[in-house]
C-alpha positions, 0 to 999 in steps of 0.5 A: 423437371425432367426424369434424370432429375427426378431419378437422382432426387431418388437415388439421394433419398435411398442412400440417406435412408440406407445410411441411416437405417445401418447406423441406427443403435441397436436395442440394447444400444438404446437401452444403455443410453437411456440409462445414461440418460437417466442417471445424467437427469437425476444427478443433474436434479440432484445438483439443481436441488442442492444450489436451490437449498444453498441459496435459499439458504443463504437467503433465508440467513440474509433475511435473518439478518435484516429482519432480525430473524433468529431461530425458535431454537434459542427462543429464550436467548432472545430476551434478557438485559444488555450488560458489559464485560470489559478485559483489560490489561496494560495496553488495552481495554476491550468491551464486549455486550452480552447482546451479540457476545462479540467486542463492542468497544477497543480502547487503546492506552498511552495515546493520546486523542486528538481530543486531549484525552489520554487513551485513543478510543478506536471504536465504540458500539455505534461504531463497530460490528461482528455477527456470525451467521449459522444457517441449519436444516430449518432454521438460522442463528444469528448472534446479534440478535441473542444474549449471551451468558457470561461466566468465568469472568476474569481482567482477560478471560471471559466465556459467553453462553447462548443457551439453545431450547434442545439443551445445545449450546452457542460458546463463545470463548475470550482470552486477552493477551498480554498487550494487543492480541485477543484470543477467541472461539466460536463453538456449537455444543449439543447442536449437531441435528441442527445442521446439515451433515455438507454444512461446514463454513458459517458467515461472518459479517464485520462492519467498523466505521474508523473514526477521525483520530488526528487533526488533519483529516485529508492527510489521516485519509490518505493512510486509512484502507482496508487491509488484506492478506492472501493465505496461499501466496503470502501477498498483502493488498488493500483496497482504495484508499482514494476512492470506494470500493467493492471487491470481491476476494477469490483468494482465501485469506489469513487476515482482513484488518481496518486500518487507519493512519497509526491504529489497525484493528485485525481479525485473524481466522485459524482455518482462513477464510474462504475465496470469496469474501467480500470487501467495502470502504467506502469515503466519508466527509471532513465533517462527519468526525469519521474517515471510512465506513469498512466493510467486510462479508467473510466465511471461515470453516465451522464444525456442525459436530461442535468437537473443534471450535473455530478459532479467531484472533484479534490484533488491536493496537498501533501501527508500530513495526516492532511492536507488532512483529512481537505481538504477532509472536503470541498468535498460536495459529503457527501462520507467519502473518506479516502483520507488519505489512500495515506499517506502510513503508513504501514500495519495494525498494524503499521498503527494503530500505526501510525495513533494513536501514531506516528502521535501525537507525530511528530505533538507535537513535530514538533509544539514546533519549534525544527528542524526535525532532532531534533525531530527525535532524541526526538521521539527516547528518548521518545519511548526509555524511554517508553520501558525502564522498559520492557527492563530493566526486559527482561535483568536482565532476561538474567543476571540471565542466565549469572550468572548461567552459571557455575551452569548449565554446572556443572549441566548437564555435565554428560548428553553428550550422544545423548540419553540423551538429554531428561534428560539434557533438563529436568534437565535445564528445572527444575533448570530454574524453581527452580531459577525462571528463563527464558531461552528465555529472550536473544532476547526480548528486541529486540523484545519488539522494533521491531514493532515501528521500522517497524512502523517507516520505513513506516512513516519517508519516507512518512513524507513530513514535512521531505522534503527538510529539513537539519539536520548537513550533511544531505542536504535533511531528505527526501533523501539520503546523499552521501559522495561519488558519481559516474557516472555509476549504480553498482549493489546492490549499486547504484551511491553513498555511504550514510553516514547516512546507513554506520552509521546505519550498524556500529550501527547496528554491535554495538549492534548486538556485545553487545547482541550477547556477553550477549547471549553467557554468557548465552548459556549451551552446544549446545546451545552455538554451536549453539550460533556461527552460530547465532552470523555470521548471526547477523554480517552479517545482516547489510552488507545486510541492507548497500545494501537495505538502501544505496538509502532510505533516510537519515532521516530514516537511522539517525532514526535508527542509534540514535534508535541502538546507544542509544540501545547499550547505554543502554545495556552497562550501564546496564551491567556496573550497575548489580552487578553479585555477589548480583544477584546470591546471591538473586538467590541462597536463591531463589533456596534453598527456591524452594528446598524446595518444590520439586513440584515447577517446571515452565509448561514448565518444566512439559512438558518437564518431561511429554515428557522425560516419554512418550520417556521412556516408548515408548524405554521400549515398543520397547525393550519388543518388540525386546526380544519377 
């Protein structure tokens, strides 16, 4: 190392020792900053500290709950005799235990099970769960683990007293409306010191296994989930209805419900519950006589002071539309609940056809006395003769086509080369528009019916009128109608063949026969080549329908078969109404009107010829390509 190395090494360590020396902080800088510092460590230990009781709050009341835990405060709550209290009215019968102090049984009146009994048992105390969890300074309550004093028992009121040892009291308050909604409270009297003064939300665990209550379970499946709705936005979703799951809710909620095909059970919070909720369903077996076990871990506003109860309601009833838009008029919570959402009327279009035609039209006619199937029938005639004018014009449309068939075969035969494909396309494109024809009529009516009979799909099966009701060899509208049935599961079928899908597949190849031959009788060249692959799809589209609806109900496949069945009606009356030879006469006088102005040609005709010169001059900028 030379000595001009070693003298800049030198100089280096000076300037950063001068540099560092004039930034140094003064003392009082150094002051100030461990005072900062200071106070940072003890807000950060106070916020630690806080966490950790949370947390060991929280696990002390899960301990609590699994060992069956509960605080010496209510000692002598811990002992007593279980005895039961039933509220009842007209619509239903409701049981609580004394143990817990919560609803153990919900019995639902004027349904009949599948079981032939006249009132549908939604849950009973194996079935069904509710436990509110308060964590104090020292010790936790949990409700199932105490007996509650009932007093001021009437047919729809009862009020459950847990008596604590410092002369507190736990209160749980319960009024049953007219029909479907229950009221309720929870209440801390006399109890203030035992909780944190930061203490304001208590745990709620609610757990129901949701029984069978139809024949077919796969079907009863598919409509069965766990039901949520947002507080903030308004949004109503659900979990899998397929699959397990877990979810955890950051969203508060107005309400969590269990539903299953035509029954819901709903619990309502006053002050919402809490973002953070957790929510389970998980699947159950055909055999086991249930469909899901719910579950659902919720916190909701809880006042230590005990001057403001925490308020809950209970909606226990069918899926009935209307039913529930009235019940949900006696919440006095001044939420707009939507409850009706657990109607499942379909995706939004379809909902709103529903909800604004449907609807009204099943209500009218079910109100003038006819039998369900008869109405069924009358919703199919009605919406056939409201499309019948725009299904008339869509298939004189394809008549046209078909009368002009020859006309256009000759027309184009000299453009069969591959190349040429372009000029027969224009040359089609500009007879269509001279006859003042449309080549993409065939489907349309079908279309025209597609979204009411999508509509249609998600409303009968969640029609609870429809339950339990026959029409001919229909037993049950709401379930399937088996002809034939066996003991083991075949995959893709099931254990039985239903009568009214074998009708609606043989509809369905029916009128698949009658628009497939009206579309044939319009197809030119390819198109007709193409016409056969089309016309095996469409045959075997309702062997695919047989093994998608052999389990859903009969209703909705009777629905179908009638809607097919006076379809093809329809399209072989036409057919055997329309005369061929005055249709091509008024189509020839209006060809040789539109001959006459050779510039008439429709837009797509235009594109088309705009395209056919654009290919033309990009082959003659290639071929001076190629001479060059």
């Amino acid at each position: 190392m030379n000595r001009d190395t070693i003298i800049g090494f030198v100089l280096i360590a000076l300037v950063l020792f001068l540099f560092s020396w004039w930034n140094q902080p003064s003392s009082e800088q150094i002051e100030a900053q461990r005072k900062e510092d200071s106070v940072r460590t003890v807000m950060k230990e106070k916020e630690a500290k806080k966490l950790m009781a949370e947390q060991a709050a929280r696990q002390a009341q899960a301990e609590a709950a699994a060992h069956g835990d509960t605080s010496a405060l209510f000692f002598s709550a811990l002992n007593g005799t279980n005895s039961q209290v039933v509220l009842k009215n007209g619509k239903v019968e409701l049981t609580l235990n004394t143990k817990g102090g919560t609803l153990s049984k919900a019995v639902v009146k004027g349904f009949e099970d599948k079981d032939g009994n006249p009132d549908v048992t939604l849950f009973a105390s194996e079935d069904h769960q509710m436990n509110f969890l308060l964590s104090g300074k020292t010790e936790n309550i949990v409700t199932q683990d105490l007996y509650f004093t009932p007093s001021n028992i009437t047919d729809s009121t009862v009020t459950m007293t847990a008596q604590a040892s410092n002369g507190g009291q736990l209160v749980m308050d319960y009024c049953l409306g007219p029909d479907h909604m229950l009221h309720f409270s929870l209440q801390a009297i006399g109890m203030g010191g035992i909780f944190a003064p930061t203490y304001k939300e208590m745990d709620i665990e609610w757990n129901d296994h949701s029984r069978q209550q139809e024949k077919g379970f796969y079907f009863e499946n598919r409509y069965t989930g766990l039901f949520y709705k947002e507080a903030h936005d308004g949004s109503t979703d659900n979990l899998s209805e397929t699959s397990d799951k877990t979810e955890t809710i950051e969203e508060s909620l107005d309400w969590v419900a269990f539903r299953n095909q035509f029954f819901s059970v709903a619990l309502i919070s006053k002050d919402n519950f809490a973002g953070g909720s957790t929510l389970s369903s998980v699947q159950d077996k055909k055999e086991s006589g249930y469909l899901k076990q719910f579950e659902a871990k919720l916190r909701t506003a809880f006042d230590p002071t005990g001057q403001k109860p925490s308020e809950f309601e209970m909606f226990i009833g069918p899926n009935d539309f209307r039913l529930i838009q009235d019940v949900e008029k006696q919440s006095q919570f001044g939420k707009d609940l939507d409850l009706e959402q657990l109607v499942n009327l379909g995706w939004w279009l379809f909902r709103l056809i529903n909800r604004w035609f449907t609807l009204y039209l099943f209500d009218w006619l079910a109100s003038l006395g006819f039998s369900m199937g008869i109405v069924l029938i009358l919703i199919t005639l009605l919406l056939k003769a409201l499309t019948f004018p725009m299904v008339k014009k869509q298939y004189m449309s394809s008549a046209k086509m078909r009368v002009l068939k020859p006309k256009f075969d000759e027309a184009t035969k000299q453009y069969d080369k591959p190349e040429d494909q372009m000029k027969k396309q224009q040359a089609m494109m500009q007879l269509y528009s001279q006859y003042g024809v449309s080549p993409l009529s065939g489907c349309l009516p079908m279309l025209v019916q597609m979204p009411i009979w999508i509509a249609m799909f998600w409303f009968v099966p969640n029609a609870i009128q429809l339950r339990g009701q026959s029409f001919l060899w229909m037993e049950d509208l709401a379930t399937y109608d088996p002809i034939i049935s066996w003991s083991s599961h075949i995959w893709g079928i099931g254990d039985h063949l239903s009568l009214s899908c074998l009708l609606f597949c043989g509809s369905n190849i029916l009128y698949s026969w009658f628009t497939m031959r009206q579309q044939k009788d319009q197809m030119v060249g390819a198109q007709a080549e193409q016409m056969k692959m089309m016309q095996w799809m469409m045959y075997l589209m309702p062997l695919m329908f047989f093994f998608m609806f052999n389990d859903y109900s009969s209703g909705l496949n009777f629905y179908y078969f009638i809607s097919l069945f006076f379809s093809s009606i329809i399209m072989f009356v036409l057919r055997k109404t329309t005369n061929d030879e005055k249709l091509l006469a008024i189509l020839e006088a209006r060809y040789k009107e539109n001959k006459a102005n050779p510039k008439k040609q429709s837009g797509l005709a235009a594109r088309l010829e705009a395209m056919q010169k654009q290919a033309e001059e990009i082959q003659r900028q290639k071929q001076n390509g190629y001479k060059k």
